[in-house]
C-alpha positions as MATLAB code, in Angstrom:
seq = 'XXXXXXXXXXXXXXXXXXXXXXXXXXXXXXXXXXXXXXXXXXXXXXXXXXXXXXXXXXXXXXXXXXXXXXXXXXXXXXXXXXXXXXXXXXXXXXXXXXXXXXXXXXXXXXXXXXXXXXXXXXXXXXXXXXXXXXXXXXXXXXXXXXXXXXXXXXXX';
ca = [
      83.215  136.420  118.481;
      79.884  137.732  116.883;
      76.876  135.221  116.396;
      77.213  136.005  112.524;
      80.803  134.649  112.483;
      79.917  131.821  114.989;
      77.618  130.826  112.382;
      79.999  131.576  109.459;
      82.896  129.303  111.300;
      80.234  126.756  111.791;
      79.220  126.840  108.061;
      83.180  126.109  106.923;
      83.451  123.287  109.397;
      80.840  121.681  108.235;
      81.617  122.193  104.814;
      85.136  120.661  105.824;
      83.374  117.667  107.236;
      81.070  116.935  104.479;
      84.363  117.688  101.818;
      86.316  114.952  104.046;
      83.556  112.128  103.932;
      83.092  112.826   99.899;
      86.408  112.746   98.874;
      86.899  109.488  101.301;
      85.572  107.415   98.944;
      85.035  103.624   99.014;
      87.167  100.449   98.715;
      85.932   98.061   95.854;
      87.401   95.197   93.743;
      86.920   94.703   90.134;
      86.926   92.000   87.896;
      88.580   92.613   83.947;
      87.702   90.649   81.278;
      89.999   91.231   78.131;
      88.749   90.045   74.275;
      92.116   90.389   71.803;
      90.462   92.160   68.556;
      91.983   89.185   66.460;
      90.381   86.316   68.094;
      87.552   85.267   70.552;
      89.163   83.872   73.658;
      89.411   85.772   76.899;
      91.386   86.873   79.338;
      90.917   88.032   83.155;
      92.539   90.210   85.536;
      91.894   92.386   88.615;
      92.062   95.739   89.816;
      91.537   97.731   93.411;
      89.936  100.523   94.505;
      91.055  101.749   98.045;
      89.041  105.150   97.804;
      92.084  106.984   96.510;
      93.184  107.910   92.780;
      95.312  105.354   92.476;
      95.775  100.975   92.746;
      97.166   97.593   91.695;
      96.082   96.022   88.469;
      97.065   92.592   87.711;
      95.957   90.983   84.108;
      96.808   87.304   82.758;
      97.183   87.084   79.354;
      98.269   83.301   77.935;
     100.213   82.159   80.771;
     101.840   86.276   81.051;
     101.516   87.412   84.196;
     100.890   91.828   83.860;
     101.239   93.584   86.991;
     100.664   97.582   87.423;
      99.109  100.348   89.076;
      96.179  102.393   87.797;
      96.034  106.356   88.652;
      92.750  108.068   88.053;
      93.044  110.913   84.953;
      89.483  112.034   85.173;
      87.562  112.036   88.356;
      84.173  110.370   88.258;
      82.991  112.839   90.310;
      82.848  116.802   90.528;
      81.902  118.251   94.443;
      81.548  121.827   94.943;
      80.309  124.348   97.617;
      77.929  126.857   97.309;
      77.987  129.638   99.732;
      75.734  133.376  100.398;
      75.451  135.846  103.266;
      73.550  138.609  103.483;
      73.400  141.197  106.302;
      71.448  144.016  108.337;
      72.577  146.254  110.967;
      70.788  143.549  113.258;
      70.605  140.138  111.731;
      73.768  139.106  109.436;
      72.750  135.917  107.885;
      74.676  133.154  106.262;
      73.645  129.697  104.625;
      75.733  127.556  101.955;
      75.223  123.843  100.352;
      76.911  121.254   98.865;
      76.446  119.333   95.433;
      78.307  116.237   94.168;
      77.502  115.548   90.555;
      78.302  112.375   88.339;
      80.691  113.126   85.623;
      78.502  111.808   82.606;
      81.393  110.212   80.658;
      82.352  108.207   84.221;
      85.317  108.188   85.266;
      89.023  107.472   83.558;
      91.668  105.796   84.793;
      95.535  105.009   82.722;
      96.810  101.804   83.928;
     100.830  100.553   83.088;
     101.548   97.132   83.395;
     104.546   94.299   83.365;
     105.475   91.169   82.982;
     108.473   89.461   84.870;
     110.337   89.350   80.788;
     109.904   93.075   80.428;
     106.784   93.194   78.063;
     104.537   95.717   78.873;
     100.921   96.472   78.857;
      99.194   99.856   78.543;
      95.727  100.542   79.392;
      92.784  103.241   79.092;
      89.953  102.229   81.352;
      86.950  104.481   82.163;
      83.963  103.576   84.777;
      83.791  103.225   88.853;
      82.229  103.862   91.710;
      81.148  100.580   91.879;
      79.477  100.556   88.775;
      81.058   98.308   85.568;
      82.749   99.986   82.800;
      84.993   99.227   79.921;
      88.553  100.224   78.148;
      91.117   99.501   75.761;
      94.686   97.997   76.328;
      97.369   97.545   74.219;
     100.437   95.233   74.351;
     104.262   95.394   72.907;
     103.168   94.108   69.692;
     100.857   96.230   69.502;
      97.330   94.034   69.488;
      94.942   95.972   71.454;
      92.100   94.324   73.965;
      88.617   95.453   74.689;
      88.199   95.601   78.593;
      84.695   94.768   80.140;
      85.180   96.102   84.126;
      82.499   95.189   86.471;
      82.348   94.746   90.161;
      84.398   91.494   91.627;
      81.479   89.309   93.731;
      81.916   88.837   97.064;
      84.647   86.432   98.397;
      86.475   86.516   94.815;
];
């Protein structure tokens, strides 16, 4: 094998490596705090983040227990590789980067939740990466909720 594709086989495994340890991701808990539009009193819930696209949701609203999952719609984050080369007779030359960018609207994430009598719960929730955020949900009846999402403390 040539020093030039040395190099270039280098390049991709390190572009591999650095792919792997973006996309990993990290595990976080969040706290939800629901508002009904028609009154003042609040609700709470919780969701997980194990690093993936998807995780449980639980939300109790008046004594209703809501339990769900949550898959990710819009990532929060966009990774790419750059890569060049350029060559001589004598000295072939590669060289490439990475970027990972924020996605400025944050990420979105559709959540589907139920109770143990069959009433359901849908909800649009946008934020992450340890960061708060906010969302929409809508019961049966069709009353809707304003979310507030921000980070669950440690040991809660």
């Amino acid at each position: 094998m040539t020093a030039a594709r040395k190099h270039a086989a280098a390049l991709r495994g390190l572009a591999a490596a650095a792919l792997a340890v973006l996309a990993a991701g990290c595990a976080a808990s969040y706290q939800l705090t629901l508002m009904p539009r028609d009154s003042g009193r609040l609700w709470h819930g919780t969701a997980d983040d194990a690093g993936g696209d998807e995780g449980p949701i639980a939300i109790t609203i008046d004594g209703r227990q809501y339990s769900g999952t949550w898959v990710q719609v819009v990532p929060e984050r966009t990774t790419g590789v750059v890569t060049g080369a350029w060559a001589s007779r004598r000295h072939p030359f590669g060289m490439g980067g990475f970027f990972s960018l924020d996605n400025p609207g944050g990420g979105r994430a559709k959540a589907l939740l139920t109770a143990p009598d069959g009433s359901g719960l849908r909800c649009d929730l946008r934020g992450g990466g340890g960061r708060t955020g906010g969302g929409l949900c809508r019961d049966d009846r069709g009353l809707e909720y304003d979310v507030q999402i921000r980070p669950a403390s440690k040991g809660s």
